[in-house]
PQR file of N, CA, C, O and H, with PARSE charges and radii, in Angstrom:
ATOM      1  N   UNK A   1      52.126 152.806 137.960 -0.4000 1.5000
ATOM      2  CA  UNK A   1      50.935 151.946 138.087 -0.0000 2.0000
ATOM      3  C   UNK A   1      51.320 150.487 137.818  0.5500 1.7000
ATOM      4  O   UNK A   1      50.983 149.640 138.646 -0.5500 1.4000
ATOM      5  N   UNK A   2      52.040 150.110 136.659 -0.4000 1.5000
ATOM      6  CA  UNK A   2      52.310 148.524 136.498 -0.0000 2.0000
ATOM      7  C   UNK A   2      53.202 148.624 137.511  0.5500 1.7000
ATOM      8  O   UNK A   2      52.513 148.129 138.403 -0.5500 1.4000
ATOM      9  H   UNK A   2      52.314 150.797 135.987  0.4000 1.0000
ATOM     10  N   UNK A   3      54.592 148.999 138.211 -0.4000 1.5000
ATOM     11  CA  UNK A   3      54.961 148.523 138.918 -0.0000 2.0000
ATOM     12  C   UNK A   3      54.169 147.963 139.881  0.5500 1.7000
ATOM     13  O   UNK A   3      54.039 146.772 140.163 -0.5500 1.4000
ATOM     14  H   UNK A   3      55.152 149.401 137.487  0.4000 1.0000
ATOM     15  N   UNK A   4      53.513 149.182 140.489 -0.4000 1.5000
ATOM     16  CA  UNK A   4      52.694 148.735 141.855 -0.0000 2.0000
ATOM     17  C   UNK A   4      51.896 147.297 141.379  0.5500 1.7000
ATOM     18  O   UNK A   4      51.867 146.261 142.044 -0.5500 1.4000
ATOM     19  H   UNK A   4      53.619 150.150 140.260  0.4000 1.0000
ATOM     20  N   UNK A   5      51.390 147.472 140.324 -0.4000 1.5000
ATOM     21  CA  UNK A   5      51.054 145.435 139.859 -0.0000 2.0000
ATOM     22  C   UNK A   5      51.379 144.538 139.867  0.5500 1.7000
ATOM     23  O   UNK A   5      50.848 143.438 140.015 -0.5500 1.4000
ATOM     24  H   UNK A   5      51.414 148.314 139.784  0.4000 1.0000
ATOM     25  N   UNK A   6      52.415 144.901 139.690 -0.4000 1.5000
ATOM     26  CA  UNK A   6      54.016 143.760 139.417 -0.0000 2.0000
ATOM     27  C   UNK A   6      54.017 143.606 141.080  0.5500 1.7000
ATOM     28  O   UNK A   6      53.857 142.502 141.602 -0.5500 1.4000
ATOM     29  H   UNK A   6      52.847 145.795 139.570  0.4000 1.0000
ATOM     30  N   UNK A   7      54.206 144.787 141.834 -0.4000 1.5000
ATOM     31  CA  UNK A   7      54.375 144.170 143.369 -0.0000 2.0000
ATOM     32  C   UNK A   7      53.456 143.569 143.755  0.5500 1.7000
ATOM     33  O   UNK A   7      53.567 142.393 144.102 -0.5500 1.4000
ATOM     34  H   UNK A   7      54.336 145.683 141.411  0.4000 1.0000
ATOM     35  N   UNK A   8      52.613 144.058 143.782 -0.4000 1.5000
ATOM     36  CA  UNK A   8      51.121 143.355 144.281 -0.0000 2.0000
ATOM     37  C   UNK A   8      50.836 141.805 143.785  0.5500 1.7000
ATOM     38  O   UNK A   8      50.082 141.022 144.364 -0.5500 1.4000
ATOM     39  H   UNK A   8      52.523 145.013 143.500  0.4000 1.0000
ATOM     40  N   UNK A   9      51.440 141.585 142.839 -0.4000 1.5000
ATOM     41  CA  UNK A   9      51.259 139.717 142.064 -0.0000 2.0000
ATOM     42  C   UNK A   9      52.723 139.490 142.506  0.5500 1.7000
ATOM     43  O   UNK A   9      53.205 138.980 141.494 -0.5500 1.4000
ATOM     44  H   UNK A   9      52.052 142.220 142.369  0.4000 1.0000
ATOM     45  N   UNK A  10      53.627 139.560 143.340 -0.4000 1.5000
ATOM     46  CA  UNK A  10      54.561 139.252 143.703 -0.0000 2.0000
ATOM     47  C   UNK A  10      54.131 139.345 144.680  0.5500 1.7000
ATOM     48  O   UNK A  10      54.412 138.194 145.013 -0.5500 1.4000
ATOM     49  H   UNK A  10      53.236 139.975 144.162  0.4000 1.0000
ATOM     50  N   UNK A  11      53.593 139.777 145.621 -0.4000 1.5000
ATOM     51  CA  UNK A  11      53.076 139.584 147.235 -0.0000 2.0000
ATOM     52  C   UNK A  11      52.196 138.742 147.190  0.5500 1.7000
ATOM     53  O   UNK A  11      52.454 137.712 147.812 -0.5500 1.4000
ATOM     54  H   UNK A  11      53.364 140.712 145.351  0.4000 1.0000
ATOM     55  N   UNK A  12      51.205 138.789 146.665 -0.4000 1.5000
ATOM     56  CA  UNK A  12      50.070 137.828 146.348 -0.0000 2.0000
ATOM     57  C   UNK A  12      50.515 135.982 146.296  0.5500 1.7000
ATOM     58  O   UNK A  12      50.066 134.984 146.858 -0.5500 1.4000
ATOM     59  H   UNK A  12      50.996 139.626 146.160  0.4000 1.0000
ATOM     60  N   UNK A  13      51.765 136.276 145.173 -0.4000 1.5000
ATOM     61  CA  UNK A  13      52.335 134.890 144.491 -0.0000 2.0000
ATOM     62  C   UNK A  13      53.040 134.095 146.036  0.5500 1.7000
ATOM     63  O   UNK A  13      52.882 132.908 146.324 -0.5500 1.4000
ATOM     64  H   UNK A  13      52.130 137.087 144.716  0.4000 1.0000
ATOM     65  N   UNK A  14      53.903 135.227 146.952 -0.4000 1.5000
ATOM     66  CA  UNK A  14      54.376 134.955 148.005 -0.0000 2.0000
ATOM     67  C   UNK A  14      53.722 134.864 148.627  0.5500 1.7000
ATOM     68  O   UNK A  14      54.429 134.471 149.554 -0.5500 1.4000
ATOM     69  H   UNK A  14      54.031 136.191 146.718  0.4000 1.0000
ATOM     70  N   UNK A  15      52.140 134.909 149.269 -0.4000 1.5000
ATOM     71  CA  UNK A  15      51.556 134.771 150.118 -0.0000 2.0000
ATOM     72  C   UNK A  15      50.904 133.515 149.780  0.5500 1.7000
ATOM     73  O   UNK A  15      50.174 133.034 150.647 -0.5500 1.4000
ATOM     74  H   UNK A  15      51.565 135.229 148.516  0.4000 1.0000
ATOM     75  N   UNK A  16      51.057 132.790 148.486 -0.4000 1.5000
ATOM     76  CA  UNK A  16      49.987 131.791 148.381 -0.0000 2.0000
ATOM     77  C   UNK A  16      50.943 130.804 148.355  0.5500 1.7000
ATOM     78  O   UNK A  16      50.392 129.827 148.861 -0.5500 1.4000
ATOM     79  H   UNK A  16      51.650 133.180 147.781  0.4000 1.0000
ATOM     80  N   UNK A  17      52.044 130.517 148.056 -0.4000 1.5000
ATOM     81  CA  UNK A  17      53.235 129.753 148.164 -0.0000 2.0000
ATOM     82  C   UNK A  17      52.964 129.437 149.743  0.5500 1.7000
ATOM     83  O   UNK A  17      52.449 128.412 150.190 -0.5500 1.4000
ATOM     84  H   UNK A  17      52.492 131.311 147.645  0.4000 1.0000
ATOM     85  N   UNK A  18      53.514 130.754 150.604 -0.4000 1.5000
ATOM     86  CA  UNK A  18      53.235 130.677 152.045 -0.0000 2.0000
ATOM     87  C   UNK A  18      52.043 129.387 152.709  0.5500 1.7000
ATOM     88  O   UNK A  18      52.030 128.530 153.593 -0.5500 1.4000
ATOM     89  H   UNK A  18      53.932 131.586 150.241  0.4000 1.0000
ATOM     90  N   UNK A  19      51.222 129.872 151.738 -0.4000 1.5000
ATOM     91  CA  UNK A  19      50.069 129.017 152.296 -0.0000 2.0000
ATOM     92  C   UNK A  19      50.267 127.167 151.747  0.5500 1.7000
ATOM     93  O   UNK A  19      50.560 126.142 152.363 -0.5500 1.4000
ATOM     94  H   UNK A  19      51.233 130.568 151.020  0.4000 1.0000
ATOM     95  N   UNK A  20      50.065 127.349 150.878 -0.4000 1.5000
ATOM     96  CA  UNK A  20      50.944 125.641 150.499 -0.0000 2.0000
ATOM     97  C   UNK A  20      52.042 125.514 151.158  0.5500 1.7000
ATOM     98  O   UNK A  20      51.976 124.571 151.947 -0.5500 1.4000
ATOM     99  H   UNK A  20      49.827 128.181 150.378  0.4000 1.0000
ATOM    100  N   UNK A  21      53.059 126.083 151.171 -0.4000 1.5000
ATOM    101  CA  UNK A  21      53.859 125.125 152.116 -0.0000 2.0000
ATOM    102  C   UNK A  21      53.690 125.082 154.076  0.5500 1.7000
ATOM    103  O   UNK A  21      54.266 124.378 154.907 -0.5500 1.4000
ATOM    104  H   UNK A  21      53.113 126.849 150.531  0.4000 1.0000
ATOM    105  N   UNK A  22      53.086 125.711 154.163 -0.4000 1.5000
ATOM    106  CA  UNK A  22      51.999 125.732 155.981 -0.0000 2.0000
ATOM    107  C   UNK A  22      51.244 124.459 155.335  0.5500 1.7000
ATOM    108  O   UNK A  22      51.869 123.412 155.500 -0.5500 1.4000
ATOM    109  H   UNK A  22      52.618 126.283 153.488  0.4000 1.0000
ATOM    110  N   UNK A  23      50.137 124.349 154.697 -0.4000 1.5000
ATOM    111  CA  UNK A  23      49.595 123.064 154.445 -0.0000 2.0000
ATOM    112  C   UNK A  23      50.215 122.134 154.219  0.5500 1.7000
ATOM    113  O   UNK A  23      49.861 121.233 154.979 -0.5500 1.4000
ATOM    114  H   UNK A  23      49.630 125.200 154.562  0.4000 1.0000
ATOM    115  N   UNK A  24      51.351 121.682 153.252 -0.4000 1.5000
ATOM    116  CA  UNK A  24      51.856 120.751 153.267 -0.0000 2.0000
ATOM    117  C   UNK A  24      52.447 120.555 154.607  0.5500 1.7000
ATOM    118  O   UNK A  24      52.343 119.364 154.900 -0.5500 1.4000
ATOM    119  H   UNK A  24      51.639 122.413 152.634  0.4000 1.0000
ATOM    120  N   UNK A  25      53.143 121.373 155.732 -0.4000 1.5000
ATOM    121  CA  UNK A  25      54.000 121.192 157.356 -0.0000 2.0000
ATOM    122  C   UNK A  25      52.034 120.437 157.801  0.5500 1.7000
ATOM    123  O   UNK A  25      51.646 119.291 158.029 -0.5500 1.4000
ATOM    124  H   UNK A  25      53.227 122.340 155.494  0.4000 1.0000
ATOM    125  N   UNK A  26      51.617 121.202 157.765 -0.4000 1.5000
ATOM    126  CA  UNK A  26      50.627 120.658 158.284 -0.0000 2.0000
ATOM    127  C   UNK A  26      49.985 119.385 158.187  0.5500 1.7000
ATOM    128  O   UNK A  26      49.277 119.045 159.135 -0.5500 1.4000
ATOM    129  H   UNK A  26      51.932 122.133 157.580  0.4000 1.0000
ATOM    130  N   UNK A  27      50.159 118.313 156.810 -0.4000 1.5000
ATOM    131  CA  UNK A  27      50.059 117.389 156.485 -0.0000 2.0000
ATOM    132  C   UNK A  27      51.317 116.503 157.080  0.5500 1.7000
ATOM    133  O   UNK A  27      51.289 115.402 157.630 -0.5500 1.4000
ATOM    134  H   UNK A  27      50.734 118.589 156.039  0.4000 1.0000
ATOM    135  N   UNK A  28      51.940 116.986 156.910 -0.4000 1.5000
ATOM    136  CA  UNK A  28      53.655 116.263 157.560 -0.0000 2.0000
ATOM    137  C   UNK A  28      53.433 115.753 158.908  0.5500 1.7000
ATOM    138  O   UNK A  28      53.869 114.716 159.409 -0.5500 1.4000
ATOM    139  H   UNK A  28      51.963 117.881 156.463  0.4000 1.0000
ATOM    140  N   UNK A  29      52.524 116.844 159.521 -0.4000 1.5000
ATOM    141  CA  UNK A  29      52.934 116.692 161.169 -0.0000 2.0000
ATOM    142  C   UNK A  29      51.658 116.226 161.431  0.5500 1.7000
ATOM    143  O   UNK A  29      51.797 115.568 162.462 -0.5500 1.4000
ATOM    144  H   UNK A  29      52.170 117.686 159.114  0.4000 1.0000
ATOM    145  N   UNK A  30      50.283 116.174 161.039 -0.4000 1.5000
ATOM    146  CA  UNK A  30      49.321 114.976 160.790 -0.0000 2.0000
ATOM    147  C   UNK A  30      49.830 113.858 160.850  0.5500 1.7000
ATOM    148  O   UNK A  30      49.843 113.070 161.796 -0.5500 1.4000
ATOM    149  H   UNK A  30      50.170 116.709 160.201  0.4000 1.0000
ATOM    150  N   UNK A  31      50.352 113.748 159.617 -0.4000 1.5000
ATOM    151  CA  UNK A  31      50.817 112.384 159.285 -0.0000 2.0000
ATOM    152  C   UNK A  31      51.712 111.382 160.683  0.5500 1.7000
ATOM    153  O   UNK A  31      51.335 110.386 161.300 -0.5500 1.4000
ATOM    154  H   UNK A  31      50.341 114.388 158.849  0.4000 1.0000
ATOM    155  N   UNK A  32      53.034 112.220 160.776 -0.4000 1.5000
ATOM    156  CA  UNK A  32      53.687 112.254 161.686 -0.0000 2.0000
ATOM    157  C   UNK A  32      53.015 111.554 163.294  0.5500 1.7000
ATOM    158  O   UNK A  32      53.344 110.595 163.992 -0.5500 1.4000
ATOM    159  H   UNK A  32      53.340 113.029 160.275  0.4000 1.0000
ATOM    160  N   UNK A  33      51.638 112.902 163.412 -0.4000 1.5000
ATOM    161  CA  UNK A  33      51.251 112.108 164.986 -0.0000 2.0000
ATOM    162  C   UNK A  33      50.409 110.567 164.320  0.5500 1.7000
ATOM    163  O   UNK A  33      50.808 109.404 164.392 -0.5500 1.4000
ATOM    164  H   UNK A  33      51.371 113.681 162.845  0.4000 1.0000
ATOM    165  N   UNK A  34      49.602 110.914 163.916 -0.4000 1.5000
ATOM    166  CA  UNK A  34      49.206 109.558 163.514 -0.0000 2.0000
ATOM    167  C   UNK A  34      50.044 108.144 163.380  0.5500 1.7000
ATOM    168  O   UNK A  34      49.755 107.172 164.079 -0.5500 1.4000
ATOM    169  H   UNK A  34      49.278 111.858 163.857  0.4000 1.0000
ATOM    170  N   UNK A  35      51.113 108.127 162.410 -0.4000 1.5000
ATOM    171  CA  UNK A  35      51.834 107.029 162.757 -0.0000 2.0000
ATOM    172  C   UNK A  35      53.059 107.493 164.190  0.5500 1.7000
ATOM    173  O   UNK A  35      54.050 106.787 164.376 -0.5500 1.4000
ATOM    174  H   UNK A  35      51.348 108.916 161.843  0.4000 1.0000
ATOM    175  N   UNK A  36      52.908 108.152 164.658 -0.4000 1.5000
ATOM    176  CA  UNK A  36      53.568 107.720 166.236 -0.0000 2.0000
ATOM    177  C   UNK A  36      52.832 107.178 167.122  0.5500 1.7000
ATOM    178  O   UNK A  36      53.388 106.648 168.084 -0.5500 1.4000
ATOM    179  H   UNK A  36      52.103 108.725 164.507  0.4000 1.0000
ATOM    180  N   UNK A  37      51.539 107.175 167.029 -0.4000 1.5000
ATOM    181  CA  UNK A  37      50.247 106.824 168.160 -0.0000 2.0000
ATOM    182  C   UNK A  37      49.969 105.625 167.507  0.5500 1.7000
ATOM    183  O   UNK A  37      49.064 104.896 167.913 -0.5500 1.4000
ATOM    184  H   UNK A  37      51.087 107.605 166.247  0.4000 1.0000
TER
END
């Protein structure tokens, strides 16, 4: 049972990382077109 916890907040932890760094690319490449135009 704690393992399966331990995985589950290790998938969780990796999926939300995932998501901040997609938002931050996503701010980058905002940024990016904006000062090219």
């Amino acid at each position: 049972m704690m393992v399966a916890d331990k995985r589950n907040n290790v998938r969780g932890e990796m999926l939300v990382k995932s998501i901040e760094i997609m938002g931050l690319l996503m701010q980058k490449a905002s940024l990016g077109i904006g000062s090219s135009n």
